[in-house]
Every structure is written in C-alpha cells, then in structure tokens.
C-alpha positions in Angstrom: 17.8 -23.6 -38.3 18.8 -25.7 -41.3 18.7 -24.2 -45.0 15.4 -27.0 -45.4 14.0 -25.3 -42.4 13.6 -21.6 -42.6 14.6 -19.6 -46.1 14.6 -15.7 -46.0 12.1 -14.3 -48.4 12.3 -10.4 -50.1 9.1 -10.2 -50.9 5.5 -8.3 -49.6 2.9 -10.5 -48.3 0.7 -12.6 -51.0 -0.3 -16.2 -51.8 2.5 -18.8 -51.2 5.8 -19.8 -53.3 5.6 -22.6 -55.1 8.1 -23.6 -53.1 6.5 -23.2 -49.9 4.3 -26.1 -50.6 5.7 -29.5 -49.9 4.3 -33.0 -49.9 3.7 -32.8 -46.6 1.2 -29.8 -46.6 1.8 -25.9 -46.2 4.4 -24.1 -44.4 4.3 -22.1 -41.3 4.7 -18.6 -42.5 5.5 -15.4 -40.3 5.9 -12.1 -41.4 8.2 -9.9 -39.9 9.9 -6.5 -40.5 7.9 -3.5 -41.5 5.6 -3.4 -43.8 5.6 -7.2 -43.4 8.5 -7.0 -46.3 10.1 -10.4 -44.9 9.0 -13.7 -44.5 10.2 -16.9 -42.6 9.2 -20.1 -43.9 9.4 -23.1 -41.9 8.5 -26.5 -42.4 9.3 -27.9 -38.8 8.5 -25.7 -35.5 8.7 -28.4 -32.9 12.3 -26.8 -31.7 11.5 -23.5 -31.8 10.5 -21.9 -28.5 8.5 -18.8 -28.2 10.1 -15.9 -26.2 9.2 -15.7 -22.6 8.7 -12.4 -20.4 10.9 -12.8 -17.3 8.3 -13.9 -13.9 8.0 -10.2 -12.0 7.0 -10.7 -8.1 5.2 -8.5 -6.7 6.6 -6.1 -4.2 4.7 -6.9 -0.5 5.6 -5.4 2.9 5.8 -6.7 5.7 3.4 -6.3 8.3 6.0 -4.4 10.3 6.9 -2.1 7.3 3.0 -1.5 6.9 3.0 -0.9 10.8 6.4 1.8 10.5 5.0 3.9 7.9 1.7 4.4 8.7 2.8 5.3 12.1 4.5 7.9 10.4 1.9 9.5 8.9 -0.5 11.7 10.4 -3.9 14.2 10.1 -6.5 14.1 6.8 -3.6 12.6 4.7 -2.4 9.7 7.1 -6.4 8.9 7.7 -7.4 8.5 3.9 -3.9 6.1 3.3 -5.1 4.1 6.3 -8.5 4.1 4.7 -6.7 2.9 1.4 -5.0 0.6 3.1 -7.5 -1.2 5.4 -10.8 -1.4 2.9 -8.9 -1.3 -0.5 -10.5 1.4 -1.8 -8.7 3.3 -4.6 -7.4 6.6 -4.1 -10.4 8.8 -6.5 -13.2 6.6 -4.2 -11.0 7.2 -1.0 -11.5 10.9 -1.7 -15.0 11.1 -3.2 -15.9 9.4 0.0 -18.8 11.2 1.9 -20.1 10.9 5.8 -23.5 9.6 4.5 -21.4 6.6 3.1 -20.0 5.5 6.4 -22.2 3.4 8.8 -20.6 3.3 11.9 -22.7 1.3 13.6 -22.7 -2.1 11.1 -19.3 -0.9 9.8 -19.3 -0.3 6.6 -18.5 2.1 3.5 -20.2 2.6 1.0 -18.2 3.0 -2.6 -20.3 4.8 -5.0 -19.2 5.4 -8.2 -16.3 2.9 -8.2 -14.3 1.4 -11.1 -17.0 0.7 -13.7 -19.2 3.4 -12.4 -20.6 0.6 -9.9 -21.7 1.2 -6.3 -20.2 -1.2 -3.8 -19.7 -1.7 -0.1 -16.6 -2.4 2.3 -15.5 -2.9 5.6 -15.0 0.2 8.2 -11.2 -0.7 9.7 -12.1 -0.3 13.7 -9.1 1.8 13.9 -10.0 4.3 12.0 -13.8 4.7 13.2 -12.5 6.6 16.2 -10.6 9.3 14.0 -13.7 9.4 11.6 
C-alpha cells in the first residue's frame, strides 16, 4: 500500500485524527494488535482482498469401502454402526434406542430425544430387521 493509503498509528482506540478525515469523507479504520493498540487507516480498499480459508472436501467412501468394512464388523457393535450407517442416526440416539421404538412391520424407528431434545422418526434398513 502507498504512504496515502494506509499510515501506522500508536495510539488506543478513540475519535478520529484530524488527519483521518479527508475531503472525500472518513477513512476505513481497523484496529488490530492487542488491546486494539494499532490502527490502519485507509482511504482506498478496492485492492485489498480479504483472506480466504482454503475449500476442505469432504472425505466420502465409496460404496465398496462402505461394503468392506461393514463386512468386517460383527455382533451388537457391527449392528448399531450399520444402524448408524443406514438411518443416520447419531451414535447417543443409536444407543438410547429401545425395542418399543422399532416398528417392524411399517419400518420405522423412532428417535426420541434427538438433537434438540426433539422426537423424530427414520427408516428401518431391511438388512438389519432380520438381526434386530
């Protein structure tokens, strides 16, 4: 930035510099530092771009990968992660889950007490109705 662009200023936060008035109207002010003991004063910010935070994909299996490792696992602990995986339940509803809040015969669970405290219902995966 040039000199006529940003200045450096040593001082706490308060009302503006004379100097930080122009003819054309205020100037963007940002405090930084701690304490907000420095400020930048700018009287153009049409070049200055913002920071951005890097794009994170998502990690997704494959349908193959889902298929290897839940073949893998087995007994109450390979049931509930099938349950987790096939009604997207979360794990503290998977295990608060109760055999009055299955209904076989329309297929269906029913989530009580689920994020927010709210009662909800889901879909029965037909695999795992047999091992239920």
């Amino acid at each position: 930035m040039g000199e006529g662009q940003s200045r450096l200023l040593d001082q706490g936060p308060g009302p503006d510099p004379p100097e930080a008035l122009t003819a054309s109207g205020p100037k963007r002010r940002t405090w930084i530092g701690s304490g907000a003991s420095y400020c930048i004063t700018t009287n153009d910010t049409q070049g200055i771009e913002s920071a951005k935070r890097p794009a994170r994909l998502p990690v997704v299996l494959t349908r193959q990968e889902v298929e290897s490792i839940l073949a893998h696992l087995s007994g109450t602990v390979g049931l509930m992660i099938r349950l987790l995986y096939g009604t997207g339940m979360r794990i503290m509803e998977c295990v608060r889950l109760r055999v009055k809040d299955v209904d076989f015969t329309r297929g269906e669970i029913v989530v009580r007490q689920g994020k927010g405290g709210k009662d909800r219902m889901t879909m029965l995966p037909q695999n795992d109705a047999v091992p239920l």
